[in-house]
C-alpha atoms as one frame of an Amber mdcrd trajectory, in Angstrom:
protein
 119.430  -7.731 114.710 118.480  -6.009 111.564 115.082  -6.094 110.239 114.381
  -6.257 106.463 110.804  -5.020 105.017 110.414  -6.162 101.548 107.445  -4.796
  99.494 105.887  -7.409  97.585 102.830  -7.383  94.805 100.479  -9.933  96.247
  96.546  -9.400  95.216  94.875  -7.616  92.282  91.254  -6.160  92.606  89.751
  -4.693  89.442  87.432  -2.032  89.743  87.517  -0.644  92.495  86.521   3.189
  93.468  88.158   5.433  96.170  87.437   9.178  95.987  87.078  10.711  93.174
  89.484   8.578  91.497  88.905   4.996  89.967  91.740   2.356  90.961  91.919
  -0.921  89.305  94.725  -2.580  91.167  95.519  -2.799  94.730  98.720  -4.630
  96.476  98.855  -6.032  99.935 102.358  -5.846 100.964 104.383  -7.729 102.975
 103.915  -5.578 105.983  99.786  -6.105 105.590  99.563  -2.761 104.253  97.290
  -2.101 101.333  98.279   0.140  98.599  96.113   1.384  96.041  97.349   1.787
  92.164  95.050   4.518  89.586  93.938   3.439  87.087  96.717   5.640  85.264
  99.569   4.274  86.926  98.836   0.392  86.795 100.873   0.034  83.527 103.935
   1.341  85.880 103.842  -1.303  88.311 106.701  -3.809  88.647 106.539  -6.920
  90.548 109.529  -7.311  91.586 110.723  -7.086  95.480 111.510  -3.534  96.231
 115.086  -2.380  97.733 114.506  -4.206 101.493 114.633  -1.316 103.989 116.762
  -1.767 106.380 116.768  -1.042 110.028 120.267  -0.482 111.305 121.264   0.849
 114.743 120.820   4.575 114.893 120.207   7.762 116.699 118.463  11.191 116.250
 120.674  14.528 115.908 119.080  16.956 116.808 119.925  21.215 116.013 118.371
  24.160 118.004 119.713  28.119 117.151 120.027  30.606 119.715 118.170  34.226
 119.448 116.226  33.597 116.193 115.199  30.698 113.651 118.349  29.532 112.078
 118.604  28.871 107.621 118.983  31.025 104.720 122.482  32.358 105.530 121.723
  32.603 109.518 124.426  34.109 111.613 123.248  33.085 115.097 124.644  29.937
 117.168 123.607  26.538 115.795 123.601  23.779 118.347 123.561  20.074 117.938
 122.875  17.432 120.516 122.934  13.689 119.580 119.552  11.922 120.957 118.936
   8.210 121.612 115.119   7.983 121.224 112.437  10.694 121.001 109.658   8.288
 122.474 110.937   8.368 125.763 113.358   9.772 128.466 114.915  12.789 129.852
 113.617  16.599 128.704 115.847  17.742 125.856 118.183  20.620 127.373 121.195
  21.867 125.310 122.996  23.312 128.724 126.228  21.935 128.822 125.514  19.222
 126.784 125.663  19.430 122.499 128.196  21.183 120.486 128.492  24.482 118.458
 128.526  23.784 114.601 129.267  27.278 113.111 132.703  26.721 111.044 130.022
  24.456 109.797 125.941  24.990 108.391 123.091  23.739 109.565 122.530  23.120
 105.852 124.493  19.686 104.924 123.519  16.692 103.367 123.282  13.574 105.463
 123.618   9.919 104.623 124.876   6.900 106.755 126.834   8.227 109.618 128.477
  11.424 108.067 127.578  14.655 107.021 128.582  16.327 103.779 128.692  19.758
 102.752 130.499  22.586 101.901 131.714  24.932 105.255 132.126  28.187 106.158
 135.213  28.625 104.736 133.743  27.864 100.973 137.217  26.492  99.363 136.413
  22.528  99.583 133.906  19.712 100.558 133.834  17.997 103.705 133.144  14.686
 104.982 132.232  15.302 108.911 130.829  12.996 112.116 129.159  14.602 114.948
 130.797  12.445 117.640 130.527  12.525 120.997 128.435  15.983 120.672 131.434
  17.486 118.372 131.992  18.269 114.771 134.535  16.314 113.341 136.174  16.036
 110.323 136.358  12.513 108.508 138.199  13.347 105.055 138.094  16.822 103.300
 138.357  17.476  99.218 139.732  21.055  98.552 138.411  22.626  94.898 140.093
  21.998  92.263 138.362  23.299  89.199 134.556  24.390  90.447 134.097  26.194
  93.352 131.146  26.141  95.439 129.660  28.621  98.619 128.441  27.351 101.916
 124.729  26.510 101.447 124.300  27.755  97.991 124.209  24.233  96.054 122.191
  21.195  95.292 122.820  17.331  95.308 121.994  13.889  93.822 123.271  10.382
  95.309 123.746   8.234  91.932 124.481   4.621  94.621 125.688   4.247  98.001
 129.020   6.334  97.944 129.086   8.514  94.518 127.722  12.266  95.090 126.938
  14.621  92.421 127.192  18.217  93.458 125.499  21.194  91.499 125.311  24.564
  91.563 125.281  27.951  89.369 128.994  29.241  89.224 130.228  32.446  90.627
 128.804  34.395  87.947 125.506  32.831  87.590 125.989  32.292  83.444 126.349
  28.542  84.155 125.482  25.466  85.330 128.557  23.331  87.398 128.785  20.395
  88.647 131.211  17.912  90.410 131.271  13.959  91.385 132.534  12.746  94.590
 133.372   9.265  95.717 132.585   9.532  99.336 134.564   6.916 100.506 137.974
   8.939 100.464 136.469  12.126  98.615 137.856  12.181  95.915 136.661  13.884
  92.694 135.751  11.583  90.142 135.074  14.202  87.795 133.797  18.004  87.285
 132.764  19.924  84.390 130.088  22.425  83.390 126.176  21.297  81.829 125.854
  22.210  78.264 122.653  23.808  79.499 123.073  28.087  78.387 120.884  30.819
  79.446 118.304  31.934  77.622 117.637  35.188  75.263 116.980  38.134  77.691
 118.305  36.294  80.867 121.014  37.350  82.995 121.576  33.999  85.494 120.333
  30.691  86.604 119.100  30.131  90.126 121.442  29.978  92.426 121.119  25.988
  93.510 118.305  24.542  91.608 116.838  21.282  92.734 118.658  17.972  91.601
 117.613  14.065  92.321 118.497  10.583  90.410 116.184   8.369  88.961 117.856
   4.796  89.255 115.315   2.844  86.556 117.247   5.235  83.999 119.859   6.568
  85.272 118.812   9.853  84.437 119.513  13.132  86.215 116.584  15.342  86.739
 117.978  19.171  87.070 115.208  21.693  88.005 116.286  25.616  87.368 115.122
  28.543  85.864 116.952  31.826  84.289 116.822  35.153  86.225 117.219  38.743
  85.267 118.501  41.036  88.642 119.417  39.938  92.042 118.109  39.237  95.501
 113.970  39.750  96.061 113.644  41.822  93.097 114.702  39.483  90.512 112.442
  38.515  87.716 112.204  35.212  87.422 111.082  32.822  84.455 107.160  32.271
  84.788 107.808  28.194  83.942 110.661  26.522  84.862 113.427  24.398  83.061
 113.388  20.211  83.537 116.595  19.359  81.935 117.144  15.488  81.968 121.026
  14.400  82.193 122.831  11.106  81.883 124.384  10.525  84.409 127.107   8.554
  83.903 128.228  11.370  80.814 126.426  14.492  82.478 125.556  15.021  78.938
 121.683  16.989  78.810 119.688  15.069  76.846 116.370  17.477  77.084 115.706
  20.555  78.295 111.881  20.908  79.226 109.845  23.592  80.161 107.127  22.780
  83.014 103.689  23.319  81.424 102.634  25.183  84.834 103.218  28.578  85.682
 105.164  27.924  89.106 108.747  27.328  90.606 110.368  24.928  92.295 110.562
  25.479  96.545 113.650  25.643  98.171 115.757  26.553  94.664 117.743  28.874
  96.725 119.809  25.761  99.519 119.084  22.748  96.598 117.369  20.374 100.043
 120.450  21.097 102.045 118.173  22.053 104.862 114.656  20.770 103.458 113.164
  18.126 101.433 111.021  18.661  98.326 111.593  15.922  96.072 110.660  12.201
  96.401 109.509   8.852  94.964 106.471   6.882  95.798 106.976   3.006  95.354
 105.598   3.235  91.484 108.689   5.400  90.264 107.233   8.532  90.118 109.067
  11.723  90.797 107.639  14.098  92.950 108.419  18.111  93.345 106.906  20.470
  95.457 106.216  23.914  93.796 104.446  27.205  94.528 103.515  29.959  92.723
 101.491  33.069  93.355  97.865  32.989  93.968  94.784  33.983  96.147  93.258
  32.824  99.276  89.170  32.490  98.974  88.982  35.962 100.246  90.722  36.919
  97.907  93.967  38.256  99.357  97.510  37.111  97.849  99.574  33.952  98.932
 101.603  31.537  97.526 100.324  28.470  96.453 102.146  25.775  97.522 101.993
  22.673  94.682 103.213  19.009  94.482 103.698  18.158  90.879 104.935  14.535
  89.414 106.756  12.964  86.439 105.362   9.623  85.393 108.200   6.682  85.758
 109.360   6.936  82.488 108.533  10.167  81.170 110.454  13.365  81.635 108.407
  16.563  82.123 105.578  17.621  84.908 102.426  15.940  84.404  99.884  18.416
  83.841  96.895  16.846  85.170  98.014  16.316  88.713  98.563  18.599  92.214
  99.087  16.606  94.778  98.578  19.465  97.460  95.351  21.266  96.124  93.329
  23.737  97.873  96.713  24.922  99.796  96.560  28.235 102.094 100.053  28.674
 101.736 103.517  27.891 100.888 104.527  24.251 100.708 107.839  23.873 102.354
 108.834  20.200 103.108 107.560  17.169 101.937 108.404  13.526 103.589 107.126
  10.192 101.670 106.571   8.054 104.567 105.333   4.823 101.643 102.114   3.285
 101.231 100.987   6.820  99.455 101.660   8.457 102.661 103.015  11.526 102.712
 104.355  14.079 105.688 103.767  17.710 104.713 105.447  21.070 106.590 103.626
  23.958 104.937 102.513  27.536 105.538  98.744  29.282 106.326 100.329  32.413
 104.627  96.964  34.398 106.184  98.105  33.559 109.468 101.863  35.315 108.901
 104.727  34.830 106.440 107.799  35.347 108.466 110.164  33.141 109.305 109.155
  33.317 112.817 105.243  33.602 112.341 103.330  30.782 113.749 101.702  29.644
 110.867 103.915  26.326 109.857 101.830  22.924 110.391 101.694  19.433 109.616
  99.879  17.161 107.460  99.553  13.986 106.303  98.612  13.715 102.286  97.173
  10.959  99.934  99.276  11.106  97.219  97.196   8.582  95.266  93.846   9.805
  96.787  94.752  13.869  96.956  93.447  14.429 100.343  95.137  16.531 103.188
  94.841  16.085 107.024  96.263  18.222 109.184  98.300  16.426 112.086  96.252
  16.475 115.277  96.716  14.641 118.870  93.622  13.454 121.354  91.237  15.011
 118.619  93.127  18.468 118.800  94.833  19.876 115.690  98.332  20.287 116.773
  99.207  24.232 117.123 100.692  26.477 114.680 104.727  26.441 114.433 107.423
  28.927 114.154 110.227  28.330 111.825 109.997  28.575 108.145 113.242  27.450
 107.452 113.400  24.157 109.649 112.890  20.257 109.334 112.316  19.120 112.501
 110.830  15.693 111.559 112.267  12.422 110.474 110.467   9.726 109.119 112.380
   5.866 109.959 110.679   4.249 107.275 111.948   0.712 108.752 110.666   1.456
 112.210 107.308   2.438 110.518 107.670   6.167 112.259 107.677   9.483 111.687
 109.062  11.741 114.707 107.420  15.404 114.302 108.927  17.710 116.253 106.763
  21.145 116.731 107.782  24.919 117.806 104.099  26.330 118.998 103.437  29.892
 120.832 102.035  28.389 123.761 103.973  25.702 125.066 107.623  24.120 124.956
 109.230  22.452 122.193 108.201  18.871 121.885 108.204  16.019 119.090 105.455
  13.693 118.791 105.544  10.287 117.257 103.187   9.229 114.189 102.611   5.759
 113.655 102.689   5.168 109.515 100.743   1.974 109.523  97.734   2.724 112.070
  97.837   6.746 111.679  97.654   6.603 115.418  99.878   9.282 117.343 101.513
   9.470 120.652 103.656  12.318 122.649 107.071  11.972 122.428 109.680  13.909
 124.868 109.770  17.791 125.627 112.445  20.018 124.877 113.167  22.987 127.150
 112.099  26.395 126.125 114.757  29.278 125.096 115.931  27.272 121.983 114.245
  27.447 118.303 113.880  24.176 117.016 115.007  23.799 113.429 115.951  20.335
 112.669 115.725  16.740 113.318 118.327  13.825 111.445 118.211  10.889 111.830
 122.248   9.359 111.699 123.455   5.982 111.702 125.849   4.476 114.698
């Protein structure tokens, strides 16, 4: 049976204070949750029944790599293992169980049932199912006019089955894109954003970040220009917000961010990590870093979360939704209610992709507070893996499955409750495998 959570506005309060911040509304949902509006959002609020969220029949997929962290152009063995629950049952061991996925990358996008990306042999998309612990492949889409490379590319569902793909071209002078209707893959259209580089740049960022805002339909494109190559590139200081229609891909504005910063993850558009979101209000929501200093004084970078207003279409100044950070924001995942699961960096404690120095927390968005993720009173360990999401968050089932790669122990996922904040052990996974990724995919 499915279950169906609807999100309601049901009482008003005026005046009340939380924090530092004043909030004159609050809604009790239809779950008994309590969300709190500021005073600068109120205007925003609808109240109208939100998309119901559905809970359908699903599993977990879950991807190890042998001999090193796997993302950002990896070489080593990617495994994948399909999982029916994470709460309970049998030690996680990839021995002859799970499949190899390297004609494919552990970079894809995921919706429904099927994968999407483009694979190793860069000359068309993809639609695959990992069935019965194998890679298969559904439909495929060769090129036809804009070509794209494995991992290097960003992407935007506009409703349930069209997919916008984006990326710099070959040449890194512009900006490409293509529509897909993922029911047979077909291209509904390609073409190349009006967008050109500016005086004194060589290229745009390889990927950017891309995401749709349904109450406009309005594509928000996130990119910068570039002068040189690899680590040694200068980059622009600010980045570039240009706002696209999406039904004409025509750019509408082009906006620079008022902060000095750029976007995370620019390089793999969220093929392997998340970094943009909305909260139930409308708002957009980016994470960011730039470079900074620690309190002692010693360089990091600053991981940010920035937001556009519903209805506006630049970075709001006023707001950083992940102050005070020690490091490098890498993954953000809005779990509703103005919670929010954060993967980020203590760039003191080591800035490799290996370092143990990744950990959880679980932000305010509303409030601006940070809590790092503990269990039986015990902040949970440090984790290696820079370039891994090994979390899910099953909005419907009111979960979030956190999945952590410490020094000290085995692999093992652990199981946060969204609605109490209470959290529980989940199963183990057997050590000699680096833990890079949890998805969760549809029967």
């Amino acid at each position: 049976m499915k279950r169906i959570l609807l999100t309601i506005a049901a009482t008003m309060m005026l005046g009340l204070s939380v924090s530092a911040q004043t909030y004159n509304m609050v809604i009790t949902k239809a779950d008994g949750t309590i969300q709190m509006i500021p005073a600068d959002q109120v205007s925003q609020v609808s109240f109208f029944a939100e998309e119901p969220i559905v809970d359908v029949p699903h599993h977990f997929d879950v991807a190890v790599s042998v001999g090193e962290h796997g993302g950002m152009n990896s070489k080593n063995v990617f495994l994948n293992l399909s999982v029916a629950d994470l709460e309970k049952g049998a030690t996680i061991d990839f021995k002859n169980a799970g499949g190899e996925i390297n004609d494919y990358t552990i970079e894809t996008i995921t919706k429904g049932k099927y994968y999407y990306q483009v694979p190793a042999s860069a000359d068309r998309f993809v639609k695959l199912q990992f069935k019965n612990n194998q890679m298969e492949v559904v439909q495929a889409q060769p090129f036809v006019e804009n070509t794209y490379s494995p991992r290097s590319y960003t992407h935007a569902w506009t409703s349930d089955n069209n997919l916008v793909i984006m990326a710099a071209n070959g040449d890194k002078n512009a900006i490409v894109w293509t529509k897909l209707n993922t029911d047979d893959m077909t291209i509904i259209a390609e073409g190349t954003l009006s967008t050109k580089l500016a005086d004194g740049w060589e290229g745009f960022t390889t990927s950017g970040i891309l995401t749709y805002r349904a109450s406009d339909n309005k594509l928000f494109y996130f990119y910068y220009n570039k002068k040189g190559s690899g680590r040694s590139a200068k980059k622009e200081s600010k980045f570039h917000v240009a706002v696209i229609d999406a039904e004409t891909m025509n750019v509408e504005q082009d906006n620079i961010c008022p902060i000095e910063s750029e976007m995370a993850g620019s390089a793999y558009g969220e093929l392997l990590q998340q970094t943009v979101f909305f909260d139930e209000l409308g708002t957009l929501y980016l994470v960011t870093f730039s470079d900074g200093t620690n309190a002692e004084g010693k360089a990091i970078e600053k991981g940010k979360l920035f937001r556009i207003k519903k209805g506006e279409y630049n970075i709001d100044p006023t707001y950083n939704g992940f102050a005070d950070s020690d490091g490098k924001l890498l993954t953000t995942q809005y779990m509703g209610n103005g919670k929010l699961l954060t993967y980020s960096r203590n760039d003191d404690k080591g800035t490799k992709i290996a370092s143990y120095s990744h950990y959880y927390s679980i932000v305010d968005i509303f409030a601006g507070t940070r809590t790092r993720l503990s269990f039986d009173g015990t902040e949970i360990p440090y984790s290696s893996g820079r370039f891994s999401q090994r979390s899910a968050v099953d909005r419907a089932a009111g979960k979030a499955y956190i999945g952590v790669n410490t020094e000290s122990a085995a692999p093992c996922i652990y199981i946060y409750d969204i609605k109490t904040g209470e959290i529980k052990k989940g199963v183990d996974m057997v050590e000699g495998y680096y833990f890079d990724q949890i998805r969760i995919v549809e029967d």
